[in-house]
N, CA, C and O of each residue as an XYZ file, in Angstrom:
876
protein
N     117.208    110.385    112.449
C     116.041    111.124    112.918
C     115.405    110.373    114.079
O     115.081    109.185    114.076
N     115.243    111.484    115.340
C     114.829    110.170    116.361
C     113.496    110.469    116.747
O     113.213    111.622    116.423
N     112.696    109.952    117.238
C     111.234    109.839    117.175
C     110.905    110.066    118.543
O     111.093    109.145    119.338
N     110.219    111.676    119.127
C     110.458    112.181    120.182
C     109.223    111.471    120.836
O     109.044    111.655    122.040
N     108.381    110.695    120.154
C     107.161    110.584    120.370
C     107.546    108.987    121.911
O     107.025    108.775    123.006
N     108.175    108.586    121.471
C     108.837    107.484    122.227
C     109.855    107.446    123.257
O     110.442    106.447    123.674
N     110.056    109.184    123.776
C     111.250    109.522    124.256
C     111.293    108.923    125.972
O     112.036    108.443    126.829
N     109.699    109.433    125.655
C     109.302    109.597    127.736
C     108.763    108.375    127.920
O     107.741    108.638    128.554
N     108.801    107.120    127.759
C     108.346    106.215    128.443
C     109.006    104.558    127.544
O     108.479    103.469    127.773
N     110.065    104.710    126.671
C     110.309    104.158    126.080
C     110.224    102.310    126.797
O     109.970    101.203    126.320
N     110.507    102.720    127.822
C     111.063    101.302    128.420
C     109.646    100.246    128.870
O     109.574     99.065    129.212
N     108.657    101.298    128.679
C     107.356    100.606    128.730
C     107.076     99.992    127.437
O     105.950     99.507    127.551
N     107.537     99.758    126.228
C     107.509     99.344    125.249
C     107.787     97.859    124.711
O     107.723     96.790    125.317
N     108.181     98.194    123.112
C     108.831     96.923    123.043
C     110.231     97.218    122.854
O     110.882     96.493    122.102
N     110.832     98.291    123.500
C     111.999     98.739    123.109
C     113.224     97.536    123.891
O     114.321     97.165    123.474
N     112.555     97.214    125.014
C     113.888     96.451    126.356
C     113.470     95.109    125.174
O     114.472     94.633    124.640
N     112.428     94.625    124.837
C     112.332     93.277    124.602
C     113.546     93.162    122.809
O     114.430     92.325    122.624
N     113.131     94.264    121.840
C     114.052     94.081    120.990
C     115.655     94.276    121.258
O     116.490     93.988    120.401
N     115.994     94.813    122.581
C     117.132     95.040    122.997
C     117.547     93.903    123.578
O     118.689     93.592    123.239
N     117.078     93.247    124.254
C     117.318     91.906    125.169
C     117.617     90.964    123.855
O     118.488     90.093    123.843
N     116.806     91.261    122.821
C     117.361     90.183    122.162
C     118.050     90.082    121.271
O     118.428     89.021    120.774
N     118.514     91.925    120.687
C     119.529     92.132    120.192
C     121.409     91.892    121.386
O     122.624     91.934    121.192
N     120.822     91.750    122.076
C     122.144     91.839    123.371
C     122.289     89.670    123.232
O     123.364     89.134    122.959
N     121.480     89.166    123.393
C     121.415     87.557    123.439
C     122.227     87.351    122.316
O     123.441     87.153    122.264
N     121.212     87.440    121.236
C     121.955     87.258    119.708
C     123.524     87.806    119.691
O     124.309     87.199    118.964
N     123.962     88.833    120.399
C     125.279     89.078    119.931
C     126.090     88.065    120.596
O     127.126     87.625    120.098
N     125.648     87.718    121.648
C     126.657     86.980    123.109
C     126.810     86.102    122.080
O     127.853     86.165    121.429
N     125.596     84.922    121.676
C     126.021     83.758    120.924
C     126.415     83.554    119.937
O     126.667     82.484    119.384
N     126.545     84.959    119.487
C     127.366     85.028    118.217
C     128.857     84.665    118.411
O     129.457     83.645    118.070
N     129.209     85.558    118.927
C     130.423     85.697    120.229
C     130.917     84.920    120.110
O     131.782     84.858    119.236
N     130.573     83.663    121.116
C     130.783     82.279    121.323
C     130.775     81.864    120.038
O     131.735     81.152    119.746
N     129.926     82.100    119.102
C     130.487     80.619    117.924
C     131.067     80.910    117.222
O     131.459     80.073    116.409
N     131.542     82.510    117.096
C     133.061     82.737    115.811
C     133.780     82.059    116.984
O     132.755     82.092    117.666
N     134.396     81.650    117.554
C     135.540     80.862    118.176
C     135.963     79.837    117.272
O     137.046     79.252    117.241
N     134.872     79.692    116.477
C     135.138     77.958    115.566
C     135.027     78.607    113.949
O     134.215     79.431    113.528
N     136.110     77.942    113.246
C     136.116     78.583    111.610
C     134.975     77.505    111.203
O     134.924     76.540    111.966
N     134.376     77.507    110.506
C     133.942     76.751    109.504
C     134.598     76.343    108.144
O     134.802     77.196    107.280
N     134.904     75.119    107.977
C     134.785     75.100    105.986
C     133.957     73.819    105.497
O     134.044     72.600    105.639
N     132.975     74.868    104.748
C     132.165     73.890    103.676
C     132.667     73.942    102.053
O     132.223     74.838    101.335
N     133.573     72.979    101.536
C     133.849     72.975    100.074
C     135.019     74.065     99.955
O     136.135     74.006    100.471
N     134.569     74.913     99.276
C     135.525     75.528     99.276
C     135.532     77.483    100.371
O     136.348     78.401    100.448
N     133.869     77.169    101.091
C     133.822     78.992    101.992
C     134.350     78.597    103.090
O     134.144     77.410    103.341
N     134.951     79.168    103.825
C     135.429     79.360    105.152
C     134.651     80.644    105.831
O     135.165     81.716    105.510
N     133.649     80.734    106.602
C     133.116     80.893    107.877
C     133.353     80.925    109.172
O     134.176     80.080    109.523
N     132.955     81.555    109.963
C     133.042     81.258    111.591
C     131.647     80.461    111.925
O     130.957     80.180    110.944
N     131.200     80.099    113.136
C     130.028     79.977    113.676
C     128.992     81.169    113.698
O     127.861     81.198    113.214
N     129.829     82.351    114.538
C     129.084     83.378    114.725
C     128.333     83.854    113.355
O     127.762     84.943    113.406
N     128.303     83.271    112.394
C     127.778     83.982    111.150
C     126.434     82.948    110.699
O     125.915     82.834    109.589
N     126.211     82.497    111.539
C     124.983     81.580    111.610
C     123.906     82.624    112.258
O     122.869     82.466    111.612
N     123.690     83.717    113.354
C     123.239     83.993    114.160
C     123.302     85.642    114.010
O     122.326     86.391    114.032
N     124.667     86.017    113.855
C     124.933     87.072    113.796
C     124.050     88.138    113.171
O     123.521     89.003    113.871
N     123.901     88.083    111.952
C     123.165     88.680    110.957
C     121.942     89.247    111.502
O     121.638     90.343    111.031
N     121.263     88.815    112.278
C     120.139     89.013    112.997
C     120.034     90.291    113.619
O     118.978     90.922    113.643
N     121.448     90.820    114.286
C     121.842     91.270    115.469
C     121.529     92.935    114.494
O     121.197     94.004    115.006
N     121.812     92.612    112.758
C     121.536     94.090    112.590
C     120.302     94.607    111.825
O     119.960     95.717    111.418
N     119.346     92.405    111.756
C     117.795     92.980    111.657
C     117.630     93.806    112.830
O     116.969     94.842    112.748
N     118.231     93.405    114.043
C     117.309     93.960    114.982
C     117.906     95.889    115.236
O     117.273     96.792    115.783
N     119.152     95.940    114.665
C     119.563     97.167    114.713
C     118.595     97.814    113.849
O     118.223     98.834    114.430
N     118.042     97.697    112.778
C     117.326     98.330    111.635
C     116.132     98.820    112.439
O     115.715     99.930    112.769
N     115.674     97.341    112.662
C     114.300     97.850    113.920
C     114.359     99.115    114.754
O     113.684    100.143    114.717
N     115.363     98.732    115.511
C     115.634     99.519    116.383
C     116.113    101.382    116.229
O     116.009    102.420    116.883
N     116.650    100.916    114.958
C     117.151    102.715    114.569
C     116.237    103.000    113.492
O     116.375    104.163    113.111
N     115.332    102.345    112.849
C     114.155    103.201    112.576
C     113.316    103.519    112.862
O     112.827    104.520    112.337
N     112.444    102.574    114.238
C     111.287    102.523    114.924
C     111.528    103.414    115.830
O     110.567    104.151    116.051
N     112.907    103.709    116.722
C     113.094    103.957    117.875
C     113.942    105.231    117.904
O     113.927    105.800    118.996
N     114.870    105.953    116.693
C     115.359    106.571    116.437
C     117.045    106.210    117.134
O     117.405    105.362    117.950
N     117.691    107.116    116.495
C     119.440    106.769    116.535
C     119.632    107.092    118.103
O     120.038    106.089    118.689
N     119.474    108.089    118.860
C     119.404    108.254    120.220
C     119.729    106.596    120.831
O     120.796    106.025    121.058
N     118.039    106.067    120.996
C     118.098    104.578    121.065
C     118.473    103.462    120.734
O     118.440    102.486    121.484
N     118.909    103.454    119.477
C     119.752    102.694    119.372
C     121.093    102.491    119.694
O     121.599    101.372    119.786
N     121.772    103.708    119.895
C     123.188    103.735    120.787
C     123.343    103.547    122.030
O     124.354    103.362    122.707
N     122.003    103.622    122.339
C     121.986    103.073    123.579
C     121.815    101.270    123.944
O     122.302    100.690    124.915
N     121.209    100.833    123.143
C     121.269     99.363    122.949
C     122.787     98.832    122.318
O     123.494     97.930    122.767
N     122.998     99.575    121.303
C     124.521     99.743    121.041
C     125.959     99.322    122.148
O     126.935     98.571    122.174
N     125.277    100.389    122.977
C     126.728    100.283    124.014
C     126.655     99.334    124.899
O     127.650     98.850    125.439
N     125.004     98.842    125.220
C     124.582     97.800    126.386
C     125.120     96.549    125.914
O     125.718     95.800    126.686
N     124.919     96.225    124.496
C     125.479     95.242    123.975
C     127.033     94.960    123.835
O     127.612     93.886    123.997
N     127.789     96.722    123.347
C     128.991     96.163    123.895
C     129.258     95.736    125.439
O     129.738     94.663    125.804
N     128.838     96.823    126.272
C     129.256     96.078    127.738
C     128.853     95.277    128.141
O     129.651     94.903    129.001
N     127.600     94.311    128.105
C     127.465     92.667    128.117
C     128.253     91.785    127.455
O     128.665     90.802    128.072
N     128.611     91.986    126.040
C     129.831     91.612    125.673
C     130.949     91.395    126.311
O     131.357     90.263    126.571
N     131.802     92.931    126.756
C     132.503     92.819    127.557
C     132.828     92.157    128.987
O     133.898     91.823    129.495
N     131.587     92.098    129.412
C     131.753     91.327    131.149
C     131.340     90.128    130.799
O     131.470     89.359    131.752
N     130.747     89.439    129.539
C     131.083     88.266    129.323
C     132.037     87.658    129.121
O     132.191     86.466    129.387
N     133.080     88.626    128.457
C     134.634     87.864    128.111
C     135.256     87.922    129.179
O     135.906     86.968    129.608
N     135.099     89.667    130.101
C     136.096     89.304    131.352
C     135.680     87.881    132.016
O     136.505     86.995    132.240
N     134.124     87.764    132.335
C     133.586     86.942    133.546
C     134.414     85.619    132.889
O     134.953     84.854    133.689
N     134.512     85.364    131.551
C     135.092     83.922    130.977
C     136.660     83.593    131.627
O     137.205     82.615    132.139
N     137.052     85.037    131.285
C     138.543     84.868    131.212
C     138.947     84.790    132.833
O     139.897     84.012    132.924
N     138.695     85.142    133.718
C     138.228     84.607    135.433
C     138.047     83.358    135.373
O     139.072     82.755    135.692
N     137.193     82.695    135.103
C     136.585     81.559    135.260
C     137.646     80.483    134.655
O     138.028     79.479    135.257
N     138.150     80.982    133.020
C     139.475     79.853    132.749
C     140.575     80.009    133.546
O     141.465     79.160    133.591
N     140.592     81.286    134.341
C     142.404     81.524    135.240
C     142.285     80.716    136.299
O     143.265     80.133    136.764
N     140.906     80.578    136.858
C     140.418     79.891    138.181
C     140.918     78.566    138.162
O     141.296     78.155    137.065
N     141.000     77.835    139.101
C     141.643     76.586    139.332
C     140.624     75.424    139.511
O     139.879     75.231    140.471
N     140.789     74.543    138.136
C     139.348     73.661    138.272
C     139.532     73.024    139.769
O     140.498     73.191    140.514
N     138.069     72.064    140.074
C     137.703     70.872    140.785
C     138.420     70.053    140.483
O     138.611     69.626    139.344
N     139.145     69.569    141.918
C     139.628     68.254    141.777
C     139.044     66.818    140.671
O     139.807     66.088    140.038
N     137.732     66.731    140.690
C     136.923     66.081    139.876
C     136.172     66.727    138.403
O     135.262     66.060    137.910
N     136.395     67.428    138.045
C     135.889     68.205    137.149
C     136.975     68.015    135.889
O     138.058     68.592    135.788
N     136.414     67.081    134.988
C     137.428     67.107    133.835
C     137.592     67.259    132.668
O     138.002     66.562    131.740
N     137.187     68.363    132.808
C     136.269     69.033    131.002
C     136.974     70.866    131.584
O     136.370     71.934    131.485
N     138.806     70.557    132.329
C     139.043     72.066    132.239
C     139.807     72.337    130.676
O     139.933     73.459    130.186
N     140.203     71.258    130.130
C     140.685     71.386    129.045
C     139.977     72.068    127.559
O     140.255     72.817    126.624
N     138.837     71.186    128.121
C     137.722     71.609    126.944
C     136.862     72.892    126.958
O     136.160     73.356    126.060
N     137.087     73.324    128.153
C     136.563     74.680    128.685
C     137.263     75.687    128.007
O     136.769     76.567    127.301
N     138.646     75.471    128.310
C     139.863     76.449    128.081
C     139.377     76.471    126.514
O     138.790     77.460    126.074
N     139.655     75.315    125.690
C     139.528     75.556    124.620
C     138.183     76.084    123.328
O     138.111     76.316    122.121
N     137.385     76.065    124.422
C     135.719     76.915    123.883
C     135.588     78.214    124.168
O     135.599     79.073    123.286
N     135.454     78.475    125.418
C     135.588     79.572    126.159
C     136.818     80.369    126.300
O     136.724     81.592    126.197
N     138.300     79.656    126.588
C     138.998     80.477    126.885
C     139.427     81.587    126.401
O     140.087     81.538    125.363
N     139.112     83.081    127.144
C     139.501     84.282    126.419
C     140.520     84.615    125.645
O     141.348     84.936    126.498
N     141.048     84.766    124.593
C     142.228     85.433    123.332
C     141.373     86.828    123.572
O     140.316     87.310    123.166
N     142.018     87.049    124.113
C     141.722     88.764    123.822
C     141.612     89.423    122.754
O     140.631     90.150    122.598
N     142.607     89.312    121.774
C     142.758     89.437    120.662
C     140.961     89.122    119.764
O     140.335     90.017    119.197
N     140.599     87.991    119.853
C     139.576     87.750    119.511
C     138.585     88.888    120.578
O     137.580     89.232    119.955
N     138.639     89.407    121.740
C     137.633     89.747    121.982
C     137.643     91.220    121.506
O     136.579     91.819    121.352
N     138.721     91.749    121.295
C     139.200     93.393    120.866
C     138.806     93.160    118.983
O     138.356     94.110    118.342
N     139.039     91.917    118.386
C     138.190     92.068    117.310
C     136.759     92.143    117.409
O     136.085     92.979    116.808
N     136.358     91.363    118.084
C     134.352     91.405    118.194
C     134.392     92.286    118.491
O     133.639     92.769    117.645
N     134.953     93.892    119.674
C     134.339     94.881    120.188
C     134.661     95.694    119.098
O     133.636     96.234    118.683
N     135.515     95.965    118.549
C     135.448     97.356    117.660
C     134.909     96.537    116.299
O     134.734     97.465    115.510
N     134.662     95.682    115.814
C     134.285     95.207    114.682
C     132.637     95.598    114.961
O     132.003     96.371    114.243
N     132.089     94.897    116.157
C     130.918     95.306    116.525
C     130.518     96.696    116.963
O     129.329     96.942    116.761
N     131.228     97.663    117.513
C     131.074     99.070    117.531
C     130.946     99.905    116.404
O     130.076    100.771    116.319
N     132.086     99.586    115.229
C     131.986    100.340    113.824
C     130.935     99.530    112.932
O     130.586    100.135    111.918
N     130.523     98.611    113.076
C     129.691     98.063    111.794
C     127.757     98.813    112.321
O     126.860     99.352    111.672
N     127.940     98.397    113.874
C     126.472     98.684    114.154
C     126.372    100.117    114.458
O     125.188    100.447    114.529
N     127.311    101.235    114.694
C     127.487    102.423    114.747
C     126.902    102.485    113.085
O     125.696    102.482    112.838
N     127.870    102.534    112.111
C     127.628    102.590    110.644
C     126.279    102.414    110.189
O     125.676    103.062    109.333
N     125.793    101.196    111.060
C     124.653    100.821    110.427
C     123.453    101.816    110.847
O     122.886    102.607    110.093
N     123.285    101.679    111.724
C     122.445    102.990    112.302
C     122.539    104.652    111.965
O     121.673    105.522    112.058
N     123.666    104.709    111.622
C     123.932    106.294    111.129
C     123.480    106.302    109.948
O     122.781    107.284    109.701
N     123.652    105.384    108.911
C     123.410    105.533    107.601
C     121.651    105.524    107.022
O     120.983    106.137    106.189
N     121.417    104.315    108.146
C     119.653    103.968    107.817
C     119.611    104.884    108.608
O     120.378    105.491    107.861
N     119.463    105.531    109.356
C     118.958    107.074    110.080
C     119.220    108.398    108.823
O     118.324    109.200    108.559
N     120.589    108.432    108.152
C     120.647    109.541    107.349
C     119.818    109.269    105.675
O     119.431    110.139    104.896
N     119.781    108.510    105.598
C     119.066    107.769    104.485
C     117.870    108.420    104.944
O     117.556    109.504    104.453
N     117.296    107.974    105.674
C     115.757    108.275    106.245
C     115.264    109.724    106.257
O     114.196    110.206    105.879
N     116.524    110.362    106.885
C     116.272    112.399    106.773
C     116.346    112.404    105.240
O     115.319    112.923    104.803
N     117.042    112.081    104.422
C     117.199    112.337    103.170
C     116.189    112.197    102.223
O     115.759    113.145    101.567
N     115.673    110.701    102.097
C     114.386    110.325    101.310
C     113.087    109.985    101.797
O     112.155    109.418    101.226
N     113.244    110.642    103.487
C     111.634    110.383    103.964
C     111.454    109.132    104.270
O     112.464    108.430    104.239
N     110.105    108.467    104.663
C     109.804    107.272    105.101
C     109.336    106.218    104.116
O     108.685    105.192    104.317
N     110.130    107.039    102.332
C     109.531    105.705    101.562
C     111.149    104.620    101.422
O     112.210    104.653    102.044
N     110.834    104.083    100.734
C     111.858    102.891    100.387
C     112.685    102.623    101.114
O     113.899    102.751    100.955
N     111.750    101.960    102.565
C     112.659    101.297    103.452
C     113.668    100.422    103.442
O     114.589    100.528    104.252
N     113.609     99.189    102.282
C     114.536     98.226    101.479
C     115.619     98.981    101.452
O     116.590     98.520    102.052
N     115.778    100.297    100.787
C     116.817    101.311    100.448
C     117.325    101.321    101.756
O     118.332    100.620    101.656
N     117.248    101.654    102.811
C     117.801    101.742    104.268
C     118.129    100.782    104.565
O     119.323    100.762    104.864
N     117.483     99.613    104.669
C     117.849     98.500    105.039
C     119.308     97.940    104.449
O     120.340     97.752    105.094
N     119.100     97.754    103.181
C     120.091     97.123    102.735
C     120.871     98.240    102.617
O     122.008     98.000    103.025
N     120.734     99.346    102.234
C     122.068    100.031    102.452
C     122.728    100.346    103.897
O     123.826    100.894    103.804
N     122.311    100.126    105.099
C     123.023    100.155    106.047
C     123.348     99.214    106.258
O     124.177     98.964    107.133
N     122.887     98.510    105.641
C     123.638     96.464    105.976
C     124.956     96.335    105.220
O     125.946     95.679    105.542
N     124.769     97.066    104.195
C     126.458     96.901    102.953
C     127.335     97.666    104.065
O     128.264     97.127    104.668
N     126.878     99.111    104.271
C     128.132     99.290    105.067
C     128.548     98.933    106.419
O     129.692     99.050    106.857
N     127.526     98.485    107.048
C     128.161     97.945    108.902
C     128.624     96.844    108.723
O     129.482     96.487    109.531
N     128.283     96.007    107.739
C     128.753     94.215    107.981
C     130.164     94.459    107.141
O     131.122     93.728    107.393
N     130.284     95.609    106.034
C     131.775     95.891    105.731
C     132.928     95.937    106.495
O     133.981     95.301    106.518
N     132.304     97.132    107.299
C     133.558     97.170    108.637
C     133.578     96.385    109.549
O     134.521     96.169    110.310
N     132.321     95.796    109.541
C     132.323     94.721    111.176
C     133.251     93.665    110.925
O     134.211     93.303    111.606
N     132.569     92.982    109.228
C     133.237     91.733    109.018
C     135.055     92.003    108.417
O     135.835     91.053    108.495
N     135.403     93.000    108.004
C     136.793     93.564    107.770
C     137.665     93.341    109.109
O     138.755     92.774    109.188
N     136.976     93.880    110.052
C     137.723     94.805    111.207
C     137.766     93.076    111.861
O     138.736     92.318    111.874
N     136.563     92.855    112.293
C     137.015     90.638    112.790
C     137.838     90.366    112.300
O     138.910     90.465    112.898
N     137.813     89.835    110.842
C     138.653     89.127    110.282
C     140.090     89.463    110.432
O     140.936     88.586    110.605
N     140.308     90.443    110.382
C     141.569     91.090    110.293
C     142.372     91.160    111.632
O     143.576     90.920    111.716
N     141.616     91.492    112.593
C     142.179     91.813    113.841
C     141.798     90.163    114.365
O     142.812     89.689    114.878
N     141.088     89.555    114.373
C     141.012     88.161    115.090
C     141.699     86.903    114.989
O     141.986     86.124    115.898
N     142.048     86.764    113.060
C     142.602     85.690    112.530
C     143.887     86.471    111.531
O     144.330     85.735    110.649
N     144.312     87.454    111.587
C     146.091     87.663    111.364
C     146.659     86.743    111.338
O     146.561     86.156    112.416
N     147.147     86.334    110.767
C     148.555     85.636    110.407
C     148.063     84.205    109.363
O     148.764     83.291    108.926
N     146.906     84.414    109.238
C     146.379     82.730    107.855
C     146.752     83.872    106.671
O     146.929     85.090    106.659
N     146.766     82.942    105.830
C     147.610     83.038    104.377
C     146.261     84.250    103.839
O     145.155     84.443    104.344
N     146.761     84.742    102.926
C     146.080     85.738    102.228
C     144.708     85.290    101.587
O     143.581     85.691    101.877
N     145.043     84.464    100.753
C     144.156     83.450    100.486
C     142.974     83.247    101.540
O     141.913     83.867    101.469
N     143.241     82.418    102.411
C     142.159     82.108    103.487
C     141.163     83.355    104.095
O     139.945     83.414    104.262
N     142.078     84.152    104.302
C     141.535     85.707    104.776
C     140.711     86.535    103.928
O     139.863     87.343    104.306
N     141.126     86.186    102.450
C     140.226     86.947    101.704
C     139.027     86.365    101.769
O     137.967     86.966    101.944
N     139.201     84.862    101.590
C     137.965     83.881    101.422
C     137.097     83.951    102.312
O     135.955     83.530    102.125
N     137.677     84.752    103.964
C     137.217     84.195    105.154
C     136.275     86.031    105.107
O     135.193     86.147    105.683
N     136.851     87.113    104.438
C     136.272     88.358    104.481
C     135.051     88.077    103.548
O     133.892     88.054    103.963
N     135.387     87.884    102.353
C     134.356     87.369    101.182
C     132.874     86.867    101.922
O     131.874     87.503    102.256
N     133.179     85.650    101.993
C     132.220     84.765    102.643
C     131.149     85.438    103.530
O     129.945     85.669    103.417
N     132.022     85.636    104.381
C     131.160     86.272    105.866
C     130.258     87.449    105.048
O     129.034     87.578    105.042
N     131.230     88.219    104.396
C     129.941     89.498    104.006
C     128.912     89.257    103.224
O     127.757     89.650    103.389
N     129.497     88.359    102.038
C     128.049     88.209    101.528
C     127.274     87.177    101.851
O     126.353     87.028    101.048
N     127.303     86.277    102.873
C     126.496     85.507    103.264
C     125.750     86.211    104.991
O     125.012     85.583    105.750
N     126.239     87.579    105.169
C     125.807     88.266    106.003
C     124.316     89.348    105.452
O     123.209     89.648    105.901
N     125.179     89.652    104.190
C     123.883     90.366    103.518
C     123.144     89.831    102.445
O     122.453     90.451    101.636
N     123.349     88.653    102.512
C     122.247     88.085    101.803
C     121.245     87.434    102.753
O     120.064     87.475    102.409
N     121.564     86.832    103.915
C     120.500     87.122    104.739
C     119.586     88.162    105.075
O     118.360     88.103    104.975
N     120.298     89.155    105.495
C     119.342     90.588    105.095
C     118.809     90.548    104.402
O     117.644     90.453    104.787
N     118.914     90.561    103.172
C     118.104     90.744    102.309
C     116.629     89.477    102.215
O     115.487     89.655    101.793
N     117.233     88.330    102.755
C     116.382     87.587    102.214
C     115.380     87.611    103.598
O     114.555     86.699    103.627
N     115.372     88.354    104.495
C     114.860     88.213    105.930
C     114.049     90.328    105.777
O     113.673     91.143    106.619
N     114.128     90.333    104.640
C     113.602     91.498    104.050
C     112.225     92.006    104.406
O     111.887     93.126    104.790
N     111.157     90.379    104.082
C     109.733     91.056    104.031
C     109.387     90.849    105.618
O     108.437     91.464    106.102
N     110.246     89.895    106.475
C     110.202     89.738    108.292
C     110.829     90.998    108.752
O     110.843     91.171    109.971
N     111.231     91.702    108.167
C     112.274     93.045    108.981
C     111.347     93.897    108.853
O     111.026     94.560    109.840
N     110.538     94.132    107.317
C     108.966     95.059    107.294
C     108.392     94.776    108.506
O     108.175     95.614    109.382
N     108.099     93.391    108.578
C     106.490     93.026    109.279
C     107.096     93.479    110.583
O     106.353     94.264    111.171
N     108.087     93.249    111.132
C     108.914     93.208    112.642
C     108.705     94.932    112.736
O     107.899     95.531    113.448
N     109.602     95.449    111.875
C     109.171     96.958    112.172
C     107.829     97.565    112.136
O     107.585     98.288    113.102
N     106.915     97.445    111.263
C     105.403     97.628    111.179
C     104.587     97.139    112.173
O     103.556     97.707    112.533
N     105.120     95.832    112.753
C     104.637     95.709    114.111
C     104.726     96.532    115.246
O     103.828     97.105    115.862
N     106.092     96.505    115.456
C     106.451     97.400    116.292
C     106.413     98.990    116.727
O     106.317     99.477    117.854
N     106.517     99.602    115.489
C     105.897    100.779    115.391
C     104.231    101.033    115.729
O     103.708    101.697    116.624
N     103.622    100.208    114.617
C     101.819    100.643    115.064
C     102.024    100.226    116.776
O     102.007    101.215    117.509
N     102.207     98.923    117.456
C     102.227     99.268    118.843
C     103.005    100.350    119.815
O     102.901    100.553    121.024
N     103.557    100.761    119.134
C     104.341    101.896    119.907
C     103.797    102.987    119.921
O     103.909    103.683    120.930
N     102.945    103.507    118.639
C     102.400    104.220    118.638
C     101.291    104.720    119.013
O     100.921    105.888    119.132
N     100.289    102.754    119.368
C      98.840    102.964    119.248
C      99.360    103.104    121.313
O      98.558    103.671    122.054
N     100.654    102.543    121.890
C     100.995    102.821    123.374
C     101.180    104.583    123.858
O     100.906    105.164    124.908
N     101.706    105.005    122.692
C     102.124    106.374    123.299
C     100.930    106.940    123.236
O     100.740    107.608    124.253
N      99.699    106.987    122.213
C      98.660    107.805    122.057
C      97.555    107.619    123.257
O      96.725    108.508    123.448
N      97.577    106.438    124.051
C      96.522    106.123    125.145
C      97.593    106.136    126.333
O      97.429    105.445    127.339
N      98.746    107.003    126.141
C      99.674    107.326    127.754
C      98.704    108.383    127.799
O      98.688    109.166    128.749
């Protein structure tokens, strides 16, 4: 359900600022699945330090702002994404400085696997697509009470496919074992952040809304 009230002047809002920083948060996400993690016995990426955030701010965004807007932050985020990996993968083909001797270590942080970047884009297209469709249809369905209900139920299903569709398409070929551990992990330490970032996702949206609203009524 999208909120027509915000249609005509959106960008005067706080709509660019939760977008800017839903678009940041994804980049550095980006960058730190490059590195697995293992503590004891979970295996992790980096990006799952940061990540999680990316679909407080989707929640914000597709309930305050309606689904319209959020696909639109949606796609900005994939294509910053995208011209971040091309601009990388340029930059490692390029031919270091004679004096410059950190091309090794470059290659190996930065350097584009495509593979890894075709997992982040459709992992990130179907999970935050999902997520937004569902807390939007949730919302036509039971009205504007039991936001928790939206929340966490669009979080079970986007971080399903997001974190499925990564794992699977990025790290192929580790033992079954590792992969399950590495799907496991990520999801529920994806939505248990959600959840526990629960009563900040209220206040963030309740913020954002009364100013949006108390902006559109004195346009």
């Amino acid at each position: 359900m999208d909120n027509p009230g915000f249609d005509s002047d959106v960008r005067h809002g706080y709509f660019d600022v939760v977008t800017t920083l839903f678009c940041a948060f994804l980049l550095i996400s980006n960058i730190g699945a490059t590195k697995l993690i293992g503590m004891g016995p979970l295996v992790f990426d980096g990006g799952a330090m940061l990540f999680p955030l990316t679909y407080v701010l989707g929640d914000v965004l597709a309930e305050v702002y309606g689904l319209s807007h959020a696909k639109r932050a949606i796609w900005l985020g994939f294509v910053v994404s995208l011209t971040a990996s091309i601009v990388f993968a340029l930059t490692d083909a390029a031919p270091a400085a004679s004096d410059f001797e950190n091309d090794s270590a470059w290659h190996a942080v930065l350097g584009v696997v495509w593979r890894m970047v075709a997992a982040s884009l459709l992992g990130y297209l179907a999970g935050q697509f999902l997520n937004a469709y569902v807390l939007v249809r949730i919302k036509q369905r039971f009205g504007e009470a039991r936001l928790w209900v939206r929340l966490v139920g669009s979080t079970l299903v986007g971080e399903a496919a997001d974190t499925t569709l990564f794992c699977l398409i990025a790290w192929w070929g580790i033992t079954a074992d590792t992969m399950a551990n590495y799907i496991i992990t990520g999801y529920v330490w994806k939505v248990l952040v959600e959840v526990a970032l629960l009563p900040v996702t209220y206040r963030v949206v309740a913020f954002v809304r009364r100013r949006e609203e108390l902006r559109t009524a004195t346009c």
